[in-house]
C-alpha positions as CSV (number, residue, x, y, z in Angstrom):
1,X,282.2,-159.9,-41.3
2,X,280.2,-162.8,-43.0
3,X,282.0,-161.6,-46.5
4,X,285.2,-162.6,-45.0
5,X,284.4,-166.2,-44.2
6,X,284.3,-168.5,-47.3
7,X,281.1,-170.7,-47.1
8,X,277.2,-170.7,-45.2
9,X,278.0,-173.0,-42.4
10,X,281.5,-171.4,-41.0
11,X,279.8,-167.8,-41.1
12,X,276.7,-169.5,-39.3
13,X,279.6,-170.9,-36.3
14,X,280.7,-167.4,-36.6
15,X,277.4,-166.0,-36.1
16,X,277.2,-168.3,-33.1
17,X,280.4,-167.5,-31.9
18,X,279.8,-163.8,-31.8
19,X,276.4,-164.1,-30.0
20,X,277.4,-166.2,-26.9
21,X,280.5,-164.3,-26.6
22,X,278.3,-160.9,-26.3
23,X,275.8,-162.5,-24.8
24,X,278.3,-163.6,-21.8
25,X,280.3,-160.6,-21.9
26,X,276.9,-157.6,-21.9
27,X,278.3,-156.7,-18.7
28,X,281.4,-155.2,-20.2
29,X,280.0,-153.0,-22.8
30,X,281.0,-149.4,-22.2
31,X,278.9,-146.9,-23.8
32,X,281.0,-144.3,-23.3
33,X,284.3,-146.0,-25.4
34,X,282.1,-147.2,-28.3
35,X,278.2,-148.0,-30.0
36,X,276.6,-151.2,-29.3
37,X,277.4,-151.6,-33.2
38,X,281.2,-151.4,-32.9
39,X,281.5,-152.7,-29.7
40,X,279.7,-155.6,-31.6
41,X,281.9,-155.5,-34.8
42,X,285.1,-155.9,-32.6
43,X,283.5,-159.1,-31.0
44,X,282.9,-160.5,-35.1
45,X,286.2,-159.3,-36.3
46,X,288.1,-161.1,-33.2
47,X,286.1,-164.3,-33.9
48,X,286.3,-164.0,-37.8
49,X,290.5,-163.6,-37.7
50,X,290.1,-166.3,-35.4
51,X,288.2,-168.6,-37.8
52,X,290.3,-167.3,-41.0
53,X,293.7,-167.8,-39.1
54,X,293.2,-171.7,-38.4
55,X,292.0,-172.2,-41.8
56,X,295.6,-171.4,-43.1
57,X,293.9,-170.3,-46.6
58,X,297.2,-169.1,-49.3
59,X,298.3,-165.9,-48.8
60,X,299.8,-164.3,-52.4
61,X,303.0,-162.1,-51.6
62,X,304.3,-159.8,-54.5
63,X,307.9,-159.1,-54.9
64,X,309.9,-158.3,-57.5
65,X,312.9,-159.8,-58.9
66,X,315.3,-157.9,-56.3
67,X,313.0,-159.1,-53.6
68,X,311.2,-155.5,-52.9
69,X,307.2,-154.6,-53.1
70,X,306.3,-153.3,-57.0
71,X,305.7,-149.2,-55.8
72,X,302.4,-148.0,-56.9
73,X,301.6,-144.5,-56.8
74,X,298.1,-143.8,-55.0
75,X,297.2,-142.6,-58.9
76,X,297.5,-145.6,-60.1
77,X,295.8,-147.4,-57.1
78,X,292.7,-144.6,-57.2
79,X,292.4,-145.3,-61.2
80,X,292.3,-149.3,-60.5
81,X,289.7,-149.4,-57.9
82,X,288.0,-145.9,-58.1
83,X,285.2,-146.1,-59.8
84,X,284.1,-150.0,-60.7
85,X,282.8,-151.9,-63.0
86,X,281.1,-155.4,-62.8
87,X,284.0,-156.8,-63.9
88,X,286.6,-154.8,-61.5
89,X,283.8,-155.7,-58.8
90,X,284.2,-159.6,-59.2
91,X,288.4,-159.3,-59.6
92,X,288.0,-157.6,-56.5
93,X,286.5,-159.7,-54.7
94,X,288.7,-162.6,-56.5
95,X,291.5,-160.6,-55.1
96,X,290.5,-160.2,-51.5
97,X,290.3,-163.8,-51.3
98,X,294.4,-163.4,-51.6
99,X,295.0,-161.3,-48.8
100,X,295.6,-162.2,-45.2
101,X,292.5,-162.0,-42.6
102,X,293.0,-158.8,-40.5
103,X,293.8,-157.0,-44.4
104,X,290.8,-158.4,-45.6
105,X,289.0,-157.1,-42.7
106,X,290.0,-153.5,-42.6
107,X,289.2,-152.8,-46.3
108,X,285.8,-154.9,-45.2
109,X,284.9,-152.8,-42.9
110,X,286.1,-149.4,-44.5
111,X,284.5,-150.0,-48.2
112,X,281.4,-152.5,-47.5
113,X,280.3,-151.8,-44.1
114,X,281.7,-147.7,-44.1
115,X,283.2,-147.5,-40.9
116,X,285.6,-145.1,-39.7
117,X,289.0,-144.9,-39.0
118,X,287.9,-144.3,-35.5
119,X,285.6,-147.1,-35.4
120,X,288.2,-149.7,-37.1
121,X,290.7,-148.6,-34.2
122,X,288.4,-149.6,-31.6
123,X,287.3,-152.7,-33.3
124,X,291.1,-153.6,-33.6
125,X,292.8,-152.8,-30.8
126,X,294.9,-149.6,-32.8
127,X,294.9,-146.0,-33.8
128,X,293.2,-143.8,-36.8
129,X,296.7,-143.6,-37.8
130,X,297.7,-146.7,-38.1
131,X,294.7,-148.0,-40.1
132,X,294.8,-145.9,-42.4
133,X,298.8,-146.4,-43.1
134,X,297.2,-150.0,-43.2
135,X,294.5,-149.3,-45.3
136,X,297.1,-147.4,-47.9
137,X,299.2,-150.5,-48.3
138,X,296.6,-153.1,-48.5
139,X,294.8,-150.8,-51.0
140,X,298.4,-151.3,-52.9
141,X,298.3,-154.9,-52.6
142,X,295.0,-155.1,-53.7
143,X,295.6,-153.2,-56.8
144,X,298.7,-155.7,-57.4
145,X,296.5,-159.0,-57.1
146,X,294.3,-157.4,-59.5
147,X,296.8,-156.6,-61.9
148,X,298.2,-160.0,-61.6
149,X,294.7,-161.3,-61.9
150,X,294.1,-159.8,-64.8
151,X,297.4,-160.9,-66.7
């Protein structure tokens, strides 16, 4: 979750955060629902939307002219992002910068730390189903902000 919060000494508060709060709540870890390692995640990714939230960083929406979402085929999203380059690398991580905290975080946990569906439901509070209808449209929006990033 540290890739999500701009700058050393906000991740280290998150860090903090994340500890005390699992430290104080140990007693209500359930093997059985998740692995020390999600149960753990779901503790960083409530206290890193937490953080990103009050820090009311800009939030790029893309409409067109008639006021709907561009439509991009999951082609053209799979050829933007599938396989990348140095360069694609830093415009995507330009272009996550651009999306709103809990989008930011399920495409951070799915790509760079490889979670599950599974294991992003739990760490959310949702279903397989729905995260990965989420992770479908922000994959969309992402490949917009690039576009627009590289224009």
């Amino acid at each position: 979750m540290a890739r999500l919060v701009p700058g050393k000494e906000d991740a280290e508060e998150v860090y903090q955060d994340v500890f005390v709060k699992a430290f104080t709540h140990i007693g209500q870890y359930d093997e059985s629902r998740s692995s020390l390692r999600t149960w753990l995640t779901r503790i960083a990714y409530n206290a890193t939307v937490d953080r990103l939230r009050h820090q009311r960083l800009p939030v790029v929406y893309f409409e067109d002219r008639e006021g709907k979402a561009e439509a991009l085929s999951d082609q053209e999203v799979d050829d933007t992002l599938g396989h990348p380059n140095d360069e694609m690398v830093q415009l995507i991580r330009a272009a996550l910068k651009h999306l709103p905290p809990e989008e930011r975080a399920i495409i951070t946990m799915f790509y760079y730390e490889e979670m599950s569906l599974k294991e992003i439901a739990f760490v959310t509070g949702s279903i397989p189903t729905t995260v990965a209808s989420k992770l479908s449209r922000t994959r969309k929006k992402l490949c917009r902000i690039i576009k627009m990033l590289q224009s």
